[in-house]
C-alpha positions in Angstrom: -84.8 26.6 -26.2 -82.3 23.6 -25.9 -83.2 20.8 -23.6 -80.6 21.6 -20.9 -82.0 25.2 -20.7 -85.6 23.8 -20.4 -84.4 21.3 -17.9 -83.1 23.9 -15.7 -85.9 26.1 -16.1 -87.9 23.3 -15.2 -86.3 22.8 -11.6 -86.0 26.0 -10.9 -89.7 26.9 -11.7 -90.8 23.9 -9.3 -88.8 24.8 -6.8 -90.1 28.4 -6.5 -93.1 26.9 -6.6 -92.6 24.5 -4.0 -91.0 26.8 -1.7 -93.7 29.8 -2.3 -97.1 27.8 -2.9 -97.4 25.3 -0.6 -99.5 25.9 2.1 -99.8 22.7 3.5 -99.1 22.8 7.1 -97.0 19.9 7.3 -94.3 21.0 5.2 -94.2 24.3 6.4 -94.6 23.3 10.5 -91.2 23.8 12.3 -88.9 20.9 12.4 -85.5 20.8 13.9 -82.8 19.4 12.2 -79.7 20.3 14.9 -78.1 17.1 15.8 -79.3 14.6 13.2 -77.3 12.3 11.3 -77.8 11.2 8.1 -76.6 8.9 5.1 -78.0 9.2 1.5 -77.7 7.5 -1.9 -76.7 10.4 -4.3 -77.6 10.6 -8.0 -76.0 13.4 -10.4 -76.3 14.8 -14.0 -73.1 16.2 -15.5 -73.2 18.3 -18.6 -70.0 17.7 -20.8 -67.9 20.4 -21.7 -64.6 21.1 -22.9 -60.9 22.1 -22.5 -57.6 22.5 -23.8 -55.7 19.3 -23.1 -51.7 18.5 -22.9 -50.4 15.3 -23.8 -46.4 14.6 -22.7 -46.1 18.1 -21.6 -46.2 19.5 -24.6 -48.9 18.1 -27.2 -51.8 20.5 -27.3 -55.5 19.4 -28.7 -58.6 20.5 -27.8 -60.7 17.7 -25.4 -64.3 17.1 -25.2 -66.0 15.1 -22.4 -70.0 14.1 -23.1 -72.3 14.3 -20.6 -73.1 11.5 -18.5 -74.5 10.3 -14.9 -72.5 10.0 -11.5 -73.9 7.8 -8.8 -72.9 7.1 -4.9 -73.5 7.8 -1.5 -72.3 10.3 1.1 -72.9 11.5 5.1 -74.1 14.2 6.6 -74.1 16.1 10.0 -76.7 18.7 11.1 -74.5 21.3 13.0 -77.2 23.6 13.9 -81.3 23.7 12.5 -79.8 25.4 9.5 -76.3 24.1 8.7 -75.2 21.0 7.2 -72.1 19.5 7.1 -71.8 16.7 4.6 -69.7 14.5 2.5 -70.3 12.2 -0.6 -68.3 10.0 -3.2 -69.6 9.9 -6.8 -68.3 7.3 -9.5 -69.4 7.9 -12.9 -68.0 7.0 -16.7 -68.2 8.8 -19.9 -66.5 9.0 -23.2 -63.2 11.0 -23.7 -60.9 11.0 -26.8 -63.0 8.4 -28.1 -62.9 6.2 -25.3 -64.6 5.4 -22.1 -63.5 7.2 -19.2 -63.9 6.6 -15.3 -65.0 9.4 -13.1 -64.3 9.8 -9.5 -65.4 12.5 -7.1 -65.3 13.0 -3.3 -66.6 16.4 -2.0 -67.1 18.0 1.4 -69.8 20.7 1.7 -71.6 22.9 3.3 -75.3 23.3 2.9 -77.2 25.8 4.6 -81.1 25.9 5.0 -82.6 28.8 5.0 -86.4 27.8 6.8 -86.6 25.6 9.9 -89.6 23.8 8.2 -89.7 20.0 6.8 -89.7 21.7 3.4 -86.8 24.5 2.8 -84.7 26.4 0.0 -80.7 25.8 0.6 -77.3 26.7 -1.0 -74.9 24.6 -0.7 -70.8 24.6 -1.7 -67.6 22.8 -1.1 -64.5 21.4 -2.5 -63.5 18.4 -3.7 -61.1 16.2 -5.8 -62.1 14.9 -9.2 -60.1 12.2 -11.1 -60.7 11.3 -14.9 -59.4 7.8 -16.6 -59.5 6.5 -19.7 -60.0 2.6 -19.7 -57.2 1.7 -22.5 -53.5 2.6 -22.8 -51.3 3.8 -26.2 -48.1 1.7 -25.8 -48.5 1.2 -21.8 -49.3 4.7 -21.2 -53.1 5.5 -20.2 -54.1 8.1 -22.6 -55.8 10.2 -19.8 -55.6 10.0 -15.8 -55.9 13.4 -14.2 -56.9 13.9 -10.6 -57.2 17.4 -9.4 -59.0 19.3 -6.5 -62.4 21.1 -7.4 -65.3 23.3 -6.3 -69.1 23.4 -6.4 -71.7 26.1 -5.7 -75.6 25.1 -6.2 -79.2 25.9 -4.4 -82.3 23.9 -4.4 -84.4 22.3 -1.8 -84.8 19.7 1.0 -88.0 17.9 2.3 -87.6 15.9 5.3 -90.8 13.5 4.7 -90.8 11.9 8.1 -88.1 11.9 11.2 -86.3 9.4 9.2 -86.6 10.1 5.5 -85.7 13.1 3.4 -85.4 14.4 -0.2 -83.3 16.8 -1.3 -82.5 18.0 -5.1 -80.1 20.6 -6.1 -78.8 22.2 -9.1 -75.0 22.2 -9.1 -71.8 23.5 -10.6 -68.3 21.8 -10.1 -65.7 23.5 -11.7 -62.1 21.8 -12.0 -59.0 21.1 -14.3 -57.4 18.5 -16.1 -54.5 19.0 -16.8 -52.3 22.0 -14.6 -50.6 23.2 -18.2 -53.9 24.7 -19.3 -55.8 28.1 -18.2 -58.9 26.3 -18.7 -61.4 25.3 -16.2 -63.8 22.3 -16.9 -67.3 23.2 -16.0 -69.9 19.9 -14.8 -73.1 21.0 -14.0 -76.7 19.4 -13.5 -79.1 18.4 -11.3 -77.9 16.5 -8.3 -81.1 14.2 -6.1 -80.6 12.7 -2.5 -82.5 10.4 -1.0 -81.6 9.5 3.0 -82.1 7.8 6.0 -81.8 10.3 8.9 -80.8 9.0 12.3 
């Protein structure tokens, strides 16, 4: 079993656990959420993976990204106890065609909640846009600089800890392009961790 398998495994083992076992009576009382505000610091694993790519419209190779982290911050809006509507900005760098690579990616989601409890399972999806750039140029031209719009699916769990301080980690998949030219879609997944301030 490779280490990303395990790793996912891993989290989604706990959170059965978490969201079957507990019994503790303060992460299972009733809490409302409908409402609340909230801002959050974001941390987020992305798996490499790769595509076909097209240089000047015509030059095909095949493209590898490595994995790598994305960090940021986002906001988010309780509609009702169980719905969430939420936005965050991730910046990130990796290596791509032998050189570093920025990563940029703004999304606006939904999550939804399924237990009106301090501690509850949630999906969560959206869309977004996603833009990839290499740090140097080839004879002024920057090797790589893509920006394209995208879309994540993903479920996990959220603990509100207090009435002003939550958790939340989610496994999630973004799916996107690079370059319009190809029929391939670049898959990013991974864990994704929030921790906020709710207001």
């Amino acid at each position: 079993m490779n280490k990303k398998l395990l790793s996912r495994v891993v989290f989604i083992s706990g959170t059965v656990f978490m969201t079957t076992s507990v019994q503790s009576t303060t992460l299972l009382e009733e809490y409302s959420r409908q409402g609340k505000q909230e801002y959050f610091l974001t941390a987020q694993s992305m798996s490499g993976d790769k595509t076909t790519a097209y240089f000047l419209g015509a030059i095909e190779t095949e493209l590898e990204i490595d994995d790598f982290m994305a960090f940021g911050g986002g906001y988010g809006k309780h509609l009702t106890d169980f719905v969430n509507l939420n936005t965050e900005l991730l910046l990130g760098s990796t290596e791509v065609l032998g050189d570093s690579a920025t990563f940029v990616n703004w999304n606006l989601g939904l999550d939804y909640n399924f237990m009106k409890t301090r501690l509850t399972p949630l999906v969560t999806g959206g869309i977004g846009i996603i833009n990839f750039r290499t740090n140097t140029s080839k004879d002024g031209v920057t090797l790589l600089d893509s920006t394209n719009t995208s879309y994540y699916l993903g479920g996990g769990f959220r603990w509100d800890v207090t009435d002003s301080f939550f958790v939340k980690g989610i496994y999630k998949a973004t799916w996107t392009k690079l370059f319009e030219e190809s029929n391939d879609t670049l898959l990013l997944n991974g864990i994704n961790l929030n921790v906020g301030y709710i207001f």
